[in-house]
C-alpha positions in Angstrom: 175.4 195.5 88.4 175.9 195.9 92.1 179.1 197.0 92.2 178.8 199.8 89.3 175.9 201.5 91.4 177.5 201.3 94.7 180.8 202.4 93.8 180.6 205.8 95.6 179.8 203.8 98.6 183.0 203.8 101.3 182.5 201.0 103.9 183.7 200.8 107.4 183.4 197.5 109.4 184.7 196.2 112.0 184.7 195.1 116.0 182.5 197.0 118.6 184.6 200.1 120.3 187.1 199.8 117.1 185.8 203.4 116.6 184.4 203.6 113.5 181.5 205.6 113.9 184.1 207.9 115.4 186.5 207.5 112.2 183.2 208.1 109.4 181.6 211.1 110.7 185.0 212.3 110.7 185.3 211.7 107.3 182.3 212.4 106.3 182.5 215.9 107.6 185.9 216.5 105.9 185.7 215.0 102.3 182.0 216.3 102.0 180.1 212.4 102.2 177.2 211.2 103.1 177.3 209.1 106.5 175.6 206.2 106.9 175.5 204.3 110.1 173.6 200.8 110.6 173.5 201.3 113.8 171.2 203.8 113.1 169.2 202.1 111.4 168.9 198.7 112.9 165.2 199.1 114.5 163.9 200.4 111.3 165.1 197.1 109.5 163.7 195.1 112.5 160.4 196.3 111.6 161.3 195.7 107.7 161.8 192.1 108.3 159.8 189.1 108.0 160.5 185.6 110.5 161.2 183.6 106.6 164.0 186.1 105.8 165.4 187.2 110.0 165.0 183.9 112.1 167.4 184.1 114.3 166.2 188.4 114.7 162.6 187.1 115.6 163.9 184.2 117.8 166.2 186.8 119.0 162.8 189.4 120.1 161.1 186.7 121.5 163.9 186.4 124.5 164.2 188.2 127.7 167.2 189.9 128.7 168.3 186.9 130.9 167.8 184.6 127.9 169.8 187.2 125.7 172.7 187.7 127.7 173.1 185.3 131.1 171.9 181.9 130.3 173.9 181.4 127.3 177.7 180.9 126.5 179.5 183.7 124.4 179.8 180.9 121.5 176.5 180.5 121.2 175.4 184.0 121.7 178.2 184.5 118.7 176.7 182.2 116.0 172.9 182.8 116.8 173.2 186.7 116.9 171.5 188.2 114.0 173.3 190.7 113.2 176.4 188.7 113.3 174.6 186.2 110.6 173.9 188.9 108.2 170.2 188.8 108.4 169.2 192.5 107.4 171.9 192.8 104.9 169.6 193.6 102.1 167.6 196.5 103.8 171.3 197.8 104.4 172.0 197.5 100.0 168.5 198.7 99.7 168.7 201.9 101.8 172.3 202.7 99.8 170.8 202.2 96.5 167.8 204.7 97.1 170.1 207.2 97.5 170.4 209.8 94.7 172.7 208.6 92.0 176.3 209.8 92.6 175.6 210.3 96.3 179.3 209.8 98.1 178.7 207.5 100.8 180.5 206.3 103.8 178.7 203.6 105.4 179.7 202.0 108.7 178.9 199.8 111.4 179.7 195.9 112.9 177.0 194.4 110.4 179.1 195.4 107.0 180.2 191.3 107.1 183.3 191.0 104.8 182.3 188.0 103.0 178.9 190.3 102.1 180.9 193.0 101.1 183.6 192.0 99.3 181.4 190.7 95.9 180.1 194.7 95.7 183.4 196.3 95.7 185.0 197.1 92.3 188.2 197.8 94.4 189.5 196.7 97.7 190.2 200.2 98.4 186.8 200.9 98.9 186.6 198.9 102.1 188.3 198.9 105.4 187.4 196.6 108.8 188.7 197.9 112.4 189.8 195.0 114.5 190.0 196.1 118.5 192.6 194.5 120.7 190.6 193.6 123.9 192.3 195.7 126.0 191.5 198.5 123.8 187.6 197.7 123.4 187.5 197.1 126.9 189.0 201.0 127.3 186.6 202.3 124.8 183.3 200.8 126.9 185.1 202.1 130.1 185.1 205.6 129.2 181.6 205.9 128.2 179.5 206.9 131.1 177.5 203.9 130.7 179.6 201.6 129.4 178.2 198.6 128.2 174.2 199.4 128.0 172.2 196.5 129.2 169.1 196.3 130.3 168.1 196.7 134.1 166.6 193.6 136.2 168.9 191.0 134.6 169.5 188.5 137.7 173.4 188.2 136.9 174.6 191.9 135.2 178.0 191.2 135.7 177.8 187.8 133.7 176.1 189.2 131.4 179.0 192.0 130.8 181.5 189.3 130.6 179.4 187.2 127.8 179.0 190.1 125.9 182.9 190.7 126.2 183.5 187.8 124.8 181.0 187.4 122.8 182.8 190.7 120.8 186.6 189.1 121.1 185.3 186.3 119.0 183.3 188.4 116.5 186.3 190.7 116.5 188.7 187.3 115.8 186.0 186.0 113.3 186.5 189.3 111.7 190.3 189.0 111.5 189.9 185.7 109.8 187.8 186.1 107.5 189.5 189.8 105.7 192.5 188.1 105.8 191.1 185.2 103.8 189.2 187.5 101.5 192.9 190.0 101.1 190.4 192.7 102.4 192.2 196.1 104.1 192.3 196.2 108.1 193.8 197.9 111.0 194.6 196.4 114.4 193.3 199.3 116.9 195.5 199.2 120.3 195.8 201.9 123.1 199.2 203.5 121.1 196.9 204.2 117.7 195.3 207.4 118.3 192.4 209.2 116.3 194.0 211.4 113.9 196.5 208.5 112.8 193.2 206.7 112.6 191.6 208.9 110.5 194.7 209.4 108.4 195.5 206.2 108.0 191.9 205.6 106.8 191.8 208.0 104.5 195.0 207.1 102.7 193.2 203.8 102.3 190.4 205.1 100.8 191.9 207.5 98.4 190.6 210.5 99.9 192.5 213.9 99.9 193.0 215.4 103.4 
């Protein structure tokens, strides 16, 4: 059973520039786990799929950047997005369950999909989605030094930072939606929440000593 083999797994989700890679190699570091970030792993599991089991990923590759992110509405960049659809989900339970047994995990990263992790929790607990006001994902990708990283030549880059704006307010709102249907744990993240509350407050959630 699913849930009995991934039960030292630890799961962050959540919006882009919520902080949660931030949040799980903090953790990690502390409470001694094993950090997993999809992120990380996302052009490994592009390689690893097949056009049958990732459409919209291959329709996706076959764009070019203008395609991607100009020409189309932040709706519609929302529903086809891959990622967003949970294509790849399986590589992610795959790569979990090839870890040693009794590996402590904390897995993170926008593609954990609450209605794909919910059925392999035995507890809520185990589980927790950060949801970004826009203000405070639009700080986050401010203070990088290169903010939102697009790729050069696209004929309209400033469009193309505002449909991928959006594009993340409704994934974030999507988000909201759906853990509140499922009774899963989340935090709002605004400017006033800072890093060790956060952490703490994650933490608590999960259970873990600090």
């Amino acid at each position: 059973m699913l849930q009995a083999r991934l039960r030292d797994v630890y799961w962050i989700g959540g919006g882009s520039g919520a902080g949660k890679s931030t949040i799980a190699r903090r953790l990690a570091a502390e409470h001694g786990l094993h950090l997993y970030a999809t992120d990380d792993v996302m052009r490994d599991h592009g390689r690893r799929s097949t056009p049958e089991d990732a459409p919209s990923l291959h329709r996706f590759i076959a764009m070019d950047a203008d395609e991607r992110w100009v020409d189309r509405t932040p709706e519609v960049m929302l529903e086809t997005f891959h990622w967003f659809r949970g294509e790849g989900f399986r590589l992610i339970v795959e790569d979990l369950l090839r870890l040693p047994a009794g590996t402590r995990v904390i897995a993170e990263g926008f593609r954990l999909l609450p209605h794909l992790v919910a059925p392999l929790l035995a507890t809520s607990r185990r589980a927790v989605w950060l949801l970004p006001t826009p203000r405070f994902r639009a700080a986050a990708f401010d203070g990088r030094p290169s903010g939102w990283v697009l790729p050069s030549g696209m004929r309209d880059p400033a469009r193309a930072r505002r449909n991928l704006a959006e594009r993340d307010r409704l994934f974030t709102d999507r988000l909201r939606a759906e853990t509140a249907r499922l009774d899963l744990p989340r935090v709002e993240i605004d400017a006033g929440l800072g890093e060790d509350e956060l952490a703490g407050r994650v933490a608590r959630g999960f259970g873990l000593g600090r």
